[in-house]
N, C-alpha and C positions, 0 to 999 in steps of 0.2 A: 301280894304281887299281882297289878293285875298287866294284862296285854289286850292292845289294839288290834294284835294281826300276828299271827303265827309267821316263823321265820320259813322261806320257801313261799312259792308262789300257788299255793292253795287257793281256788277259786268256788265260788256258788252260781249254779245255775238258776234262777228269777224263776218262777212258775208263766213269766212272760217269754223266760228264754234267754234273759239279756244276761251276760254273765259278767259278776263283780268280785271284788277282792276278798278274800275271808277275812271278818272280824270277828273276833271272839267276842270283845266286850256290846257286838249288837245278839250274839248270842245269850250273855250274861243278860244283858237285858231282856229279854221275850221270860229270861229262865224267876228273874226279879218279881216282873208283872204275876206270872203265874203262882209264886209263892204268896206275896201282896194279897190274892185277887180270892183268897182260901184265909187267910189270918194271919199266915207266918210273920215273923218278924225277926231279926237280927239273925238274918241268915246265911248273909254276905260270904263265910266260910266255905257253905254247901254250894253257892251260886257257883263259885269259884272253881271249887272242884268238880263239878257237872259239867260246867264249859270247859276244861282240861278234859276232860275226860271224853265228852265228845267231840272233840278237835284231837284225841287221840286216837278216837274208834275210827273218824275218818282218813287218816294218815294211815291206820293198820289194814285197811280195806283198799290202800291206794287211788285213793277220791283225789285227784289232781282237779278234778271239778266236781262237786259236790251237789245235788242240786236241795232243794229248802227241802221237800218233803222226806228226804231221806233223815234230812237234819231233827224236824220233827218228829219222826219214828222215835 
């Protein structure tokens, strides 16, 4: 299953400042590249549930705006 954008108006703050809508699946992708970019392959599973999982850590810490480097932590 995957998702575009978490339900509720969860935001990202831009390291520019500019703030945008949260999508998981540009999270799923950064998460993709980094597996790719080491050997992994057929990981799609692990992608999935990493970006849930951090689209869950932010919602539990009440990130109504989130900003990238937290996301990278």
């Amino acid at each position: 299953m995957k998702h575009t954008a978490c339900s509720g108006a969860m935001r990202i703050r831009k390291r520019n400042g500019q703030e945008t809508a949260y999508e998981r699946e540009k999270i799923a992708r950064v998460i993709r590249l980094a597996f790719e970019s080491v050997g992994m392959r057929d990981t799609e599973s692990e992608v999935e549930r990493l970006a849930v999982s951090i689209e869950a850590s932010l919602r539990t810490h009440g990130a109504e705006v989130g900003a990238v480097e937290h996301i990278q932590d």
